[in-house]
C-alpha positions as CSV (number, residue, x, y, z in Angstrom):
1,X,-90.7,1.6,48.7
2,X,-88.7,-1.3,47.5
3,X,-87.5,0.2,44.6
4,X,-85.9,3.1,47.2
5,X,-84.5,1.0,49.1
6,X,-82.7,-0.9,46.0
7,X,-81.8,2.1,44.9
8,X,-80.2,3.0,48.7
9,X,-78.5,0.0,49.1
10,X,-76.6,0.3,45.4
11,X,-75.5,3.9,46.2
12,X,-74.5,2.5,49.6
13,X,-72.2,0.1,47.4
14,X,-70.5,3.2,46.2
15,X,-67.6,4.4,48.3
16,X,-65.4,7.5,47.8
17,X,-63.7,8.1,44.7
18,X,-61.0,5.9,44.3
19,X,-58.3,8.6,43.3
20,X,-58.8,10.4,46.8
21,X,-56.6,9.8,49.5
22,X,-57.6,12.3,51.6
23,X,-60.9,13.9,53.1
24,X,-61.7,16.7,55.8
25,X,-64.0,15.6,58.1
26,X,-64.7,17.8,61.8
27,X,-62.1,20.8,60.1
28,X,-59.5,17.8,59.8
29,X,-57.6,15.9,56.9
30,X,-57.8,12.1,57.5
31,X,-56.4,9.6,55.0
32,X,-59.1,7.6,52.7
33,X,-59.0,3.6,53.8
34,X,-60.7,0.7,54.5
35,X,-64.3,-0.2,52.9
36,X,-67.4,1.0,51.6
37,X,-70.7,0.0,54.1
38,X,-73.6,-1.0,52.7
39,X,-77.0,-0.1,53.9
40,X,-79.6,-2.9,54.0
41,X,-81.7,-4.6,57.0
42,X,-83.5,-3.3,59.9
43,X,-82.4,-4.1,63.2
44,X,-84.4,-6.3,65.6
45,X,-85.7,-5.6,68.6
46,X,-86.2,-2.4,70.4
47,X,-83.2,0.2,69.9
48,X,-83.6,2.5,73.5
49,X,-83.6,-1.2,75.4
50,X,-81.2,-3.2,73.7
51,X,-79.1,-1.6,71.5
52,X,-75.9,1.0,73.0
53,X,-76.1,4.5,71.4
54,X,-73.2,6.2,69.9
55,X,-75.1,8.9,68.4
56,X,-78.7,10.2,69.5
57,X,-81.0,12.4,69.9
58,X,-82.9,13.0,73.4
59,X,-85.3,11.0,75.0
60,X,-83.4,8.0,74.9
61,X,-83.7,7.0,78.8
62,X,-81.9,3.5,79.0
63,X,-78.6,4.2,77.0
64,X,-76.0,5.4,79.6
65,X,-74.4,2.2,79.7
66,X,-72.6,2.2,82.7
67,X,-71.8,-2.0,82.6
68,X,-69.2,-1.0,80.1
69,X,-68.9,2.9,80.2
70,X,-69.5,3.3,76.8
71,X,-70.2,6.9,75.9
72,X,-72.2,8.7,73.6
73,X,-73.0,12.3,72.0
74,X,-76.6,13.4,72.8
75,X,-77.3,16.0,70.7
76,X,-80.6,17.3,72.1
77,X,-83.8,18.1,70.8
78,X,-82.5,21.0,69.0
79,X,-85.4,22.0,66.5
80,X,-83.3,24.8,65.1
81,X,-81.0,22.0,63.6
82,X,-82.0,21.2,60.3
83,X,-78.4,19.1,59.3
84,X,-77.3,16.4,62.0
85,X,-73.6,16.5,62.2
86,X,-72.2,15.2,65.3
87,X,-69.1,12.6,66.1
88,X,-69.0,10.0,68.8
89,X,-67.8,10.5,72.3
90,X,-66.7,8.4,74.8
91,X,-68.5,10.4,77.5
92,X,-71.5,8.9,79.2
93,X,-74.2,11.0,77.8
94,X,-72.1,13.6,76.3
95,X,-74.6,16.3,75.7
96,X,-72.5,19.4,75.4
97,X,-70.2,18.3,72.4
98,X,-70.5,20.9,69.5
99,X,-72.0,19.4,65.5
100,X,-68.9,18.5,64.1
101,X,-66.6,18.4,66.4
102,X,-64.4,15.8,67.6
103,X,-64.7,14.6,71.4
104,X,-61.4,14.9,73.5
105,X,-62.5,11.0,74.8
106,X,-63.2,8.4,72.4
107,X,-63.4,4.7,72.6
108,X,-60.5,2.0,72.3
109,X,-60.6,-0.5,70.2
110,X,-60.4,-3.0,73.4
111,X,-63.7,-1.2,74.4
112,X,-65.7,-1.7,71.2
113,X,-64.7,-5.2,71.6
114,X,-65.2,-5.7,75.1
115,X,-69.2,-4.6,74.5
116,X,-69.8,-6.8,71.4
117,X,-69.1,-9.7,73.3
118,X,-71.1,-8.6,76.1
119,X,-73.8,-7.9,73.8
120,X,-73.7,-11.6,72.7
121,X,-71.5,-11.0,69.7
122,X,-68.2,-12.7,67.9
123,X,-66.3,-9.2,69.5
124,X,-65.5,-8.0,66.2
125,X,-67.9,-7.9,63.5
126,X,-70.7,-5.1,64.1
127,X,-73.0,-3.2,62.3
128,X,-74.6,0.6,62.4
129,X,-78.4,0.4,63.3
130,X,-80.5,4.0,62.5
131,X,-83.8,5.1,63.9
132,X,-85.1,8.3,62.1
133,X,-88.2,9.7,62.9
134,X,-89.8,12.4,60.5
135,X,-93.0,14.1,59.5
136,X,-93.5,12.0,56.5
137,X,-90.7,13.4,54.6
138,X,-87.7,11.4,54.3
139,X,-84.3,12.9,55.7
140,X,-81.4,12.3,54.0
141,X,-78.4,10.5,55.4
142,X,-75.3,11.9,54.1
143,X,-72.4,10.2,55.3
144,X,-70.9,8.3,58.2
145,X,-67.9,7.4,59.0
146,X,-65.5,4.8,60.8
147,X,-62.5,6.3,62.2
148,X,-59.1,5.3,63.5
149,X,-58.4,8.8,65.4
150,X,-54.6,7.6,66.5
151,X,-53.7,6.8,62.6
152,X,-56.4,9.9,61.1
153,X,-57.3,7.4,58.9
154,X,-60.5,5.9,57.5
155,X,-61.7,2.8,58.3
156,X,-65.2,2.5,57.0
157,X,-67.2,4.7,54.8
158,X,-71.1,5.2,53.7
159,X,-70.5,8.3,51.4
160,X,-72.7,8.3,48.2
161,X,-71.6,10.5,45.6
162,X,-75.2,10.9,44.0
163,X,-76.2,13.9,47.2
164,X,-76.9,11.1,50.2
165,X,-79.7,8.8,50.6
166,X,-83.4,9.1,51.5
167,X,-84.1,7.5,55.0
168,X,-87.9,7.4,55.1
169,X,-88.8,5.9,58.3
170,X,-90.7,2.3,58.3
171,X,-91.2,2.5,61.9
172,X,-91.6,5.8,63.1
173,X,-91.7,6.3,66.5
174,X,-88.2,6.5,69.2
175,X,-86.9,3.3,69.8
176,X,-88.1,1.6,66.5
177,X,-85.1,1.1,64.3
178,X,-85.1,1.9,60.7
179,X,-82.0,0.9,58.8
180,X,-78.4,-0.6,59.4
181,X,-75.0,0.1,58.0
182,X,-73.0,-3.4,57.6
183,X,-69.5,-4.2,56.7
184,X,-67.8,-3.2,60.1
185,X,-65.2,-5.2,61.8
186,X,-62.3,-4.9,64.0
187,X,-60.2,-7.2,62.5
188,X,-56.7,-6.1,62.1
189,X,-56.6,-3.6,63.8
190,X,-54.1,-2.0,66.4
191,X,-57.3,-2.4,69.6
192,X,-55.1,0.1,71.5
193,X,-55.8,2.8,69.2
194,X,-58.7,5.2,69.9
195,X,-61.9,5.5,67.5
196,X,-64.9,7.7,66.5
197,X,-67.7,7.4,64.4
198,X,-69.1,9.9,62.1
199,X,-73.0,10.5,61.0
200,X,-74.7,13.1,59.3
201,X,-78.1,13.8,58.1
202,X,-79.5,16.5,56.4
203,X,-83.7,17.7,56.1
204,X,-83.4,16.7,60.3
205,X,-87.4,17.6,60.5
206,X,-88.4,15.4,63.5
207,X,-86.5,13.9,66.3
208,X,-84.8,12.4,67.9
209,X,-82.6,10.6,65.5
210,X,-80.3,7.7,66.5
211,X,-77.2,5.5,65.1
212,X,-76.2,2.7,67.7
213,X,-74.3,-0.3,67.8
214,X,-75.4,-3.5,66.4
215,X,-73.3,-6.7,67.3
216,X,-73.0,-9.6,65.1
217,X,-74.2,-12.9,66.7
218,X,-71.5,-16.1,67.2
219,X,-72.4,-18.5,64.8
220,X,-74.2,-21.6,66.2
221,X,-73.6,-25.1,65.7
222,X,-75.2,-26.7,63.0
223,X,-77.7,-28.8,64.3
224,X,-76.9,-32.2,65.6
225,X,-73.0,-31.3,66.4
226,X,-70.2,-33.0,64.4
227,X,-70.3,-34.7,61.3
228,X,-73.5,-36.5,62.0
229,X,-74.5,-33.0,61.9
230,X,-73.2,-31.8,58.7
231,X,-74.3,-34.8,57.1
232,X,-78.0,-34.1,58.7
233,X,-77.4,-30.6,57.2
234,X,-76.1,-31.2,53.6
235,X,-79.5,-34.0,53.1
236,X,-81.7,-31.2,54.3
237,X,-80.1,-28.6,51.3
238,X,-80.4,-31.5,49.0
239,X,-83.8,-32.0,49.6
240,X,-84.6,-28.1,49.8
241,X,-82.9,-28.0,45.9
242,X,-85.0,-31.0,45.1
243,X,-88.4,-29.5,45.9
244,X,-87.5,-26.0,44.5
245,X,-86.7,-28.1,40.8
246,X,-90.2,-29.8,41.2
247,X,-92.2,-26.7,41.8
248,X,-90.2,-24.8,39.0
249,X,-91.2,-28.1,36.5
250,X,-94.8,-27.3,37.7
251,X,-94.8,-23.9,37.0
């Protein structure tokens, strides 16, 4: 298992070919920008109680947010769908947008913001969590994608050229999250702008499948504020390095 997950998070390194500029995604040509995410962690907490869907499957009772009407696609429990291809919507529960097709409402920038700092967050910096749930054969994820929908550009990218990634699950079960997708931030941009979010899976053999919002925490104070602090703080690394060199001369 480790080695698979090494091996996912260095094809999640790889981003698409740096001679493209251009890709079709949802029967459209959008411009190639922005970075490659990297898959590696696994969220905390429970996913359906804390976590805002952008993606999922059904079954997920708490994740109409209406505090900050943030939207979602809800793609069903549709067992005759063996590839999960679906954008984002800005629709509360949006469960009657078609697989790859692009939602008429999305969110602003100002939005995604807005809920990372209500979700405790710095209000830009986010990551991707994934719950997959599967018969003991590991789906593969694909792609997904970050996109600026007012520019048609790229923002953010997991696309492995090597045929996708396995996603076995760790913690099977709906609301038990898997996998995250970091790198994501809002930094820079134009917030006024709309956005989507792309995911696709292929071998979909259990349900439901989720990808969901995952805000960064502020950073706290180092302990004992101020330089007293600090000073507190560097002793503690010193002595940290000292006992790592005593049990390495032991060994």
């Amino acid at each position: 298992m480790k080695n698979l997950l090494l091996a996912a998070a260095m094809v999640g390194a790889l981003s698409l070919p740096a001679s493209a500029a251009e890709i079709t995604i949802g029967g459209q040509v959008w411009t190639i920008g922005g970075t490659a995410l990297t898959l590696g962690g696994v969220p905390s907490g429970n996913q359906v109680d804390n976590n805002p869907c952008i993606i999922c499957g059904a079954n997920q009772p708490n994740q109409t947010n209406f505090a900050q009407n943030f939207g979602y696609t809800d793609f069903g429990n549709r067992g005759s769908l063996s590839d999960i291809i679906f954008f984002s919507s800005g629709i509360l529960r949006d469960g009657d947008l078609a697989a790859d097709t692009i939602s008429g409402t999305n969110y602003t920038g100002t939005q995604i913001g807005n809920l990372l700092t209500a979700m405790g967050g710095d209000g830009y910096t986010f990551s991707i969590g994934i719950d997959v749930n599967d018969t003991n054969k590991a789906q593969i994820l694909e792609s997904f994608f970050f996109l600026d929908l007012t520019s048609h550009t790229v923002l953010a990218s997991f696309s492995p050229e090597l045929g996708g990634v396995p996603l076995p699950s760790l913690s099977n079960g709906t609301g038990f999250p898997d996998y995250q997708l970091n790198g994501l931030t809002l930094a820079g941009l134009d917030l006024t702008h709309e956005y989507a979010f792309f995911g696709r899976i292929s071998g979909a053999n259990d349900g439901p499948d989720s990808f969901f919002i995952v805000a960064q925490a502020v950073p706290g104070p180092i302990v004992g504020a101020g330089l007293p602090g600090l000073i507190t703080a560097c002793f503690a690394l010193m002595g940290l390095a000292g006992w790592r060199r005593r049990r390495n001369a032991m060994a």
